[in-house]
C-alpha positions as CSV (number, residue, x, y, z in Angstrom):
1,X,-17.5,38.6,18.9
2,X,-18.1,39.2,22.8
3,X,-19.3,36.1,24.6
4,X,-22.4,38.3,25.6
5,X,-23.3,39.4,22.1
6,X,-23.1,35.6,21.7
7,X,-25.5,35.0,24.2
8,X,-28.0,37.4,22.8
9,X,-27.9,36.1,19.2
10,X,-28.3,32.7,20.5
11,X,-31.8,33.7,22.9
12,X,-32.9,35.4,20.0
13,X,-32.5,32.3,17.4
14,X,-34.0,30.1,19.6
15,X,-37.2,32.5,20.4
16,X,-37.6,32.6,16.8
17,X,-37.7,28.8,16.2
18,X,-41.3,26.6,16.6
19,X,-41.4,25.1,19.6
20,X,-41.1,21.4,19.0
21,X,-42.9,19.3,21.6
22,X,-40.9,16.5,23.3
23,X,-40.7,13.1,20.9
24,X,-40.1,9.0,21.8
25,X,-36.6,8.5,21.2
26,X,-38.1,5.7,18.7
27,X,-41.5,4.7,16.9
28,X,-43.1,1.6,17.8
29,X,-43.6,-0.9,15.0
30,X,-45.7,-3.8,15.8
31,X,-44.3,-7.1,17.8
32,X,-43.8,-9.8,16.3
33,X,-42.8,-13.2,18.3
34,X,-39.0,-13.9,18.9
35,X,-38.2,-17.8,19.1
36,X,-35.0,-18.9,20.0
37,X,-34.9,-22.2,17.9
38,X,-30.4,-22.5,18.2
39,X,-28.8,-25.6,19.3
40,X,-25.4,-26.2,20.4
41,X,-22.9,-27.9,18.4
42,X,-18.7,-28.3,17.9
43,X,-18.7,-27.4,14.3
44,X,-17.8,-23.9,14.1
45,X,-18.9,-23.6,9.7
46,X,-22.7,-24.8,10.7
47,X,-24.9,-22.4,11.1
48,X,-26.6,-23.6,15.4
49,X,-28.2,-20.3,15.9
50,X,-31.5,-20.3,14.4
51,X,-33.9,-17.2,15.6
52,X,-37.1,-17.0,14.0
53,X,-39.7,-14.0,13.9
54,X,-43.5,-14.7,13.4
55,X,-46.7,-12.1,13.5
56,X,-49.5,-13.0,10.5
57,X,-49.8,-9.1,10.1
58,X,-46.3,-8.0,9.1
59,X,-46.5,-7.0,5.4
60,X,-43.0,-4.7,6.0
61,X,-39.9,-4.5,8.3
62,X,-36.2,-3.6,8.1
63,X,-33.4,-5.7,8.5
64,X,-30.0,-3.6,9.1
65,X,-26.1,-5.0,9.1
66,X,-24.1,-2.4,11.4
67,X,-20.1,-2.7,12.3
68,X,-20.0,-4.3,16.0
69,X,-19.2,-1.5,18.6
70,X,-15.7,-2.7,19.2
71,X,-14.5,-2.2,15.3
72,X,-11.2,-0.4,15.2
73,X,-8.6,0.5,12.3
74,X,-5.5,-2.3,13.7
75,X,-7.6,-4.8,14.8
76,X,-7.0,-8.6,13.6
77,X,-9.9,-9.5,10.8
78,X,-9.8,-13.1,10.9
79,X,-12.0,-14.9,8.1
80,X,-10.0,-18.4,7.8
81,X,-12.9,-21.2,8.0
82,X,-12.7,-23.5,11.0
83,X,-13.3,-27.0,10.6
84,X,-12.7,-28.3,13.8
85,X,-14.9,-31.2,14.6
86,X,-16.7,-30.9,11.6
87,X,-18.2,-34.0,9.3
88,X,-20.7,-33.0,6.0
89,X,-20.1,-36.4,4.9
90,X,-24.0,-37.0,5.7
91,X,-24.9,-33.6,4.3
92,X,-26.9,-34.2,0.2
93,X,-25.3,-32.6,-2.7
94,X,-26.7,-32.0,-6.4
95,X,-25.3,-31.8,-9.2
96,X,-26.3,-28.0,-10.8
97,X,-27.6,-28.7,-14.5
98,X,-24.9,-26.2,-16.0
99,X,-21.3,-26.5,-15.7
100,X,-19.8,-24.3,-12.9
101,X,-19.6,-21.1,-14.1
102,X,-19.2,-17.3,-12.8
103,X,-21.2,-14.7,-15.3
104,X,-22.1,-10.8,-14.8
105,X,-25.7,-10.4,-15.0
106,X,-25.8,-6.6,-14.7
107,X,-22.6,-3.9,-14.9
108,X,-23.1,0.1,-14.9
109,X,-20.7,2.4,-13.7
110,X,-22.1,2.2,-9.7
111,X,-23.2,-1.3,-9.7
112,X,-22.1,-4.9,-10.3
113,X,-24.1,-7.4,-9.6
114,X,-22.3,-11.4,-9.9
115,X,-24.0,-14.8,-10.6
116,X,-21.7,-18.3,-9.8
117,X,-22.8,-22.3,-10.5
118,X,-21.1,-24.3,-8.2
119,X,-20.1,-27.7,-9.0
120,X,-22.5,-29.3,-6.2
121,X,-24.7,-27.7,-3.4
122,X,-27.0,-29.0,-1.1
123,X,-30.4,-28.1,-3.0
124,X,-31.2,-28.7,-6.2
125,X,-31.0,-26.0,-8.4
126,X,-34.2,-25.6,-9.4
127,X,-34.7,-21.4,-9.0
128,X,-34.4,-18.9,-12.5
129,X,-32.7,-15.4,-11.9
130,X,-33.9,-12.9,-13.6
131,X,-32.4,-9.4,-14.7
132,X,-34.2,-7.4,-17.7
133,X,-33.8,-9.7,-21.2
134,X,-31.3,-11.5,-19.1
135,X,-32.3,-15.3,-17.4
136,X,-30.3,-17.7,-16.0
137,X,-31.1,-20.9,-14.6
138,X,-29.0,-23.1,-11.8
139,X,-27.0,-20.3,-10.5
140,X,-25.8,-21.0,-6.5
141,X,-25.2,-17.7,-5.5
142,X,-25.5,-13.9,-6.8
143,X,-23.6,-11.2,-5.2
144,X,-24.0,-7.4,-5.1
145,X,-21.0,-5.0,-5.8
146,X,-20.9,-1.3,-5.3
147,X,-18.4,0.8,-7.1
148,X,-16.2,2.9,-5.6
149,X,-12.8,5.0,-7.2
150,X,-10.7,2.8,-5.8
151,X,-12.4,-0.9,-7.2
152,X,-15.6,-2.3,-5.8
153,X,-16.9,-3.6,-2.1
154,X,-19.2,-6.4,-2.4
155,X,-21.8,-6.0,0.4
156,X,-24.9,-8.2,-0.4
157,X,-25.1,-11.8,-1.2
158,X,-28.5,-14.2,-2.5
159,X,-28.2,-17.8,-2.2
160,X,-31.5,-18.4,-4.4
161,X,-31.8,-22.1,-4.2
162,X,-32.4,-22.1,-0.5
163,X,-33.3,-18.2,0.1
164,X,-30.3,-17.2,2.4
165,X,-29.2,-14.1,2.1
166,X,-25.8,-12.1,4.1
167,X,-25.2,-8.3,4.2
168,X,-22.6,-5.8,5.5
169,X,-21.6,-2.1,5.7
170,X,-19.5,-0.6,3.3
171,X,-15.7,-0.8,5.1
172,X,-14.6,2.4,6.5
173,X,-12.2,3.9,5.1
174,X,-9.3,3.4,7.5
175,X,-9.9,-0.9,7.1
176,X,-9.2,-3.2,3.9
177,X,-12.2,-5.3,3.9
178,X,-14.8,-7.0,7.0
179,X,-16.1,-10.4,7.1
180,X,-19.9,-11.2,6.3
181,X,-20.8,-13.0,9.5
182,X,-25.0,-14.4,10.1
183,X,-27.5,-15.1,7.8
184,X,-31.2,-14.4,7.7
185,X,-34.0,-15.8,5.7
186,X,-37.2,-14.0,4.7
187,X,-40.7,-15.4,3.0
188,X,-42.8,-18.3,4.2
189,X,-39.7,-20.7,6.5
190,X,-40.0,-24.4,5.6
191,X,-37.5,-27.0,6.8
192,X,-35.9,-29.5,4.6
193,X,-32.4,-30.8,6.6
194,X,-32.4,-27.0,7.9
195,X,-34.3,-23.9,7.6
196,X,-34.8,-22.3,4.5
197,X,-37.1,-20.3,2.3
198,X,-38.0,-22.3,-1.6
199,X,-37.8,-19.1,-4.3
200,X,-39.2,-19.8,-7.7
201,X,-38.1,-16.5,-9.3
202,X,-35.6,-13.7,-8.5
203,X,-36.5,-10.7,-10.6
204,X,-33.7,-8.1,-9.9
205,X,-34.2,-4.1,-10.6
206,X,-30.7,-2.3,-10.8
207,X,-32.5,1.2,-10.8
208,X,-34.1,0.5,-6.8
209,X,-31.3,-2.3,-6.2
210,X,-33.9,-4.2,-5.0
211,X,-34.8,-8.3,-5.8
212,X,-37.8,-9.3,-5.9
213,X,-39.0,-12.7,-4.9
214,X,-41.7,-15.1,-6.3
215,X,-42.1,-17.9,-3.5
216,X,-43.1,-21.8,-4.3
217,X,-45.4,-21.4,-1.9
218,X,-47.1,-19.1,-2.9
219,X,-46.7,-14.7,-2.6
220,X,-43.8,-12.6,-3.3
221,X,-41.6,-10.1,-1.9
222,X,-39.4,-7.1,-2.5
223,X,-35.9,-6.9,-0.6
224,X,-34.3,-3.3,-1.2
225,X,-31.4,-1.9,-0.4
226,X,-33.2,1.0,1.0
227,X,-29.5,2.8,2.3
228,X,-25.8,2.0,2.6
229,X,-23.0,3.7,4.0
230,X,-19.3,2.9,6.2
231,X,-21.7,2.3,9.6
232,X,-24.6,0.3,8.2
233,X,-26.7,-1.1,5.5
234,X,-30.2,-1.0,5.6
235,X,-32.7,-2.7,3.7
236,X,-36.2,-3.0,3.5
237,X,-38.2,-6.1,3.0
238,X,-42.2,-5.8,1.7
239,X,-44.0,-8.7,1.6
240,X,-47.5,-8.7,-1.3
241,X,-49.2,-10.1,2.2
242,X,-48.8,-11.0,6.1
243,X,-47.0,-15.1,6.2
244,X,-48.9,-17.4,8.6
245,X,-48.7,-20.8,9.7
246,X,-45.1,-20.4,10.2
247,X,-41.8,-17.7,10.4
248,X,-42.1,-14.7,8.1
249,X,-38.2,-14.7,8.6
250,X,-35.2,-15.8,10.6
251,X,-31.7,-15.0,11.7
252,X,-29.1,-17.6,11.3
253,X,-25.9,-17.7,12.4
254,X,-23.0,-19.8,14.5
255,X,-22.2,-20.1,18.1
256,X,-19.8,-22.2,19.9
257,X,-18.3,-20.4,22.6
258,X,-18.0,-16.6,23.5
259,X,-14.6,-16.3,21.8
260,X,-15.5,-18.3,18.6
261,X,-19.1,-17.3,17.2
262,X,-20.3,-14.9,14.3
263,X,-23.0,-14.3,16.5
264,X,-22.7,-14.2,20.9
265,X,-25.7,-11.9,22.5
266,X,-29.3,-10.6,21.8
267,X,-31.5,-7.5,23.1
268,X,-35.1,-7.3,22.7
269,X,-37.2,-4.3,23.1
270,X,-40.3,-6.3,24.7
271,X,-44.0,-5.0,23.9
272,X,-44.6,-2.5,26.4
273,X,-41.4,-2.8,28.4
274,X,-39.7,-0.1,30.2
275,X,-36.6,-1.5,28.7
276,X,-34.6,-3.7,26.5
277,X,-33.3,-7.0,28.0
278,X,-30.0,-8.7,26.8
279,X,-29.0,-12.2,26.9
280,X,-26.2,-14.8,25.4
281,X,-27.9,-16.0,22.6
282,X,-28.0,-19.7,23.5
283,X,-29.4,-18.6,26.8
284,X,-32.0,-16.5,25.3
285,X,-36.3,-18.2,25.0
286,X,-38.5,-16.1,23.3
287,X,-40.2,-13.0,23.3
288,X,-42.3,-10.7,22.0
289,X,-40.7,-7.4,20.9
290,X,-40.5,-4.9,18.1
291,X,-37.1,-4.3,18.1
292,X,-34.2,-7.0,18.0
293,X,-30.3,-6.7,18.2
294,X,-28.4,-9.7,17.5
295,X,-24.6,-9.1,17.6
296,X,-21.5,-9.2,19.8
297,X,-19.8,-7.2,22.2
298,X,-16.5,-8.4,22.1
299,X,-14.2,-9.9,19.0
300,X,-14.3,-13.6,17.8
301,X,-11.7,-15.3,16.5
302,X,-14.1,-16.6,13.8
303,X,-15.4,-13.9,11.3
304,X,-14.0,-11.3,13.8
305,X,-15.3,-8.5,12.0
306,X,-18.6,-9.3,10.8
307,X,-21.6,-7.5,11.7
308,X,-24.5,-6.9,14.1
309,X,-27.9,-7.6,12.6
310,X,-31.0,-5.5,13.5
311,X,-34.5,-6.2,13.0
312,X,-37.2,-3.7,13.4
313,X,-40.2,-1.2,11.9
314,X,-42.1,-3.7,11.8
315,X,-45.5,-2.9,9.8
316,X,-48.7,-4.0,8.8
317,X,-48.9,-2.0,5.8
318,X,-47.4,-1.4,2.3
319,X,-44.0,0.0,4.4
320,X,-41.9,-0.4,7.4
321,X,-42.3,1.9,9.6
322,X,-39.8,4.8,10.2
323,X,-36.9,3.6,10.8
324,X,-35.3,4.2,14.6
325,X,-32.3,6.1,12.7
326,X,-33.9,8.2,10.8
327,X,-34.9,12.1,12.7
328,X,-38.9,12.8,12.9
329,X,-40.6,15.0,10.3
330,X,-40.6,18.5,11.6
331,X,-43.8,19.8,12.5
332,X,-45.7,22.4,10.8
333,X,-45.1,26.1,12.2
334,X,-48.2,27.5,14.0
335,X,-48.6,31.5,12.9
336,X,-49.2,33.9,15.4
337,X,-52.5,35.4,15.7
């Protein structure tokens, strides 16, 4: 076809099209207040970065998990632990009240989801999982699996006695596995030794793939994985009401230097700024923002792979709002007179 019968067709497609007027390249959820609570130590397997979000009215939000920028096929994944000037010796440890164990709780031909007893951990295991007829008591940790031709990719763990939770993208085709990196916590923060979030009951529903939480304290929530592909994982948390007094949630995570971290820099979209600032994340004081990156810019030798965590859409209703990923709705077409 001639370039200028090209041209044509092209002017005539685009007269024919609605106009659609020009759009934010993001919505605004509301802010919610950033503290940096992170302190520095020389134990690279204790969690030092502590980030906590608080804003009464937040009922919904997403937290994402997204490869870091510099993830490439032949990279080195390191995910050897690193006990360097490390002591737990003062840390507590219970005794579960069942024998270490690993049992399936739920199996169907997408989705695997894995329940483990350890033979001590730091809380006592007081919390009942739940999934349809099945109940289980004492169980340490439950992890999410996802199905694929070639095996399955775990890509969401639940620590239910202390409510810590990790996530990561699928892993790209072209890559073996990636580390699981930070932490976050979500419901009403206590702190006991450390952070953490006491859950009475996990209720898990295989048909949303979402767990939902009944807290000690009081209220529950729903954590959903809301979408999962090889760039990022996103999933929705809804609380049954806003959290005061305290954190709604909090990132977690490990920092000693800039070449050994899970986690190294932050950028907050700030209430009304004209745009985002960026810090190291021990550097970083607080804010108040509706968007937050937490992530790294360059490798670590320690969980080299392991992803950036995003927290945003932040809502005071029944849903966050639309994500910053996700295209606009079109707008209706206006007929001609």
């Amino acid at each position: 076809m001639p370039l200028y019968v090209r041209l044509i067709a092209t002017a005539l497609l685009l007269m024919a099209a609605p106009l659609m007027p020009a759009r934010a390249a993001s919505l605004d959820g509301l802010a919610v207040d950033v503290v940096n609570e992170s302190e520095p130590v020389l134990c690279a397997e204790k969690d030092n970065v502590a980030v906590s979000f608080s804003n009464k009215n937040v009922r919904a939000f997403r937290i994402e998990a997204a490869h870091p920028v510099y993830l490439t096929p032949d990279m080195r994944a390191n995910v050897e632990a690193d006990w360097t000037a490390c002591d737990m010796a003062s840390d507590p440890s219970y005794a579960p009240p069942n024998p270490p164990k690993m049992v399936t709780l739920y199996e169907d031909t997408k989705l695997w989801v894995v329940g483990f007893t350890y033979p001590s951990f730091w809380r006592p295991a007081v919390t009942t999982v739940r999934i349809g007829d099945h109940v289980e008591s004492g169980l340490h940790l439950l992890q999410v699996w996802l199905k694929r031709d070639d095996g399955a990719e775990e890509v969401l763990v639940l620590y239910p006695q202390d409510g810590y939770w990790r996530a990561r993208p699928l892993t790209p085709s072209s890559m073996r596995n990636t580390a699981y990196g930070s932490s976050f916590i979500v419901g009403p923060i206590e702190h006991d030794g450390r952070p953490l979030v006491k859950i009475k009951e996990v209720t898990f529903d295989p048909a949303m793939r979402a767990f939902n939480l009944e807290f000690e304290k009081g209220g529950s929530a729903s954590v959903r994985i809301a979408s999962i592909d090889a760039n990022r994982q996103a999933i929705d948390v809804v609380f049954d009401h806003g959290i005061s007094g305290g954190p709604f949630a909090m990132l977690r995570s490990m920092y000693i230097t800039e070449f050994n971290n899970d986690t190294a820099r932050i950028a907050v979209r700030e209430q009304g700024a004209k745009g985002w600032r960026e810090d190291n994340i021990m550097k970083f004081d607080h804010a108040r923002a509706t968007d937050i990156w937490i992530g790294r810019l360059v490798p670590s030798q320690h969980n080299t792979t392991s992803p950036d965590v995003v927290f945003n859409s932040f809502s005071d209703g029944p849903t966050p709002k639309r994500p910053k990923s996700e295209p606009p709705p079109p707008l209706p077409v206006t007929k001609a007179e």
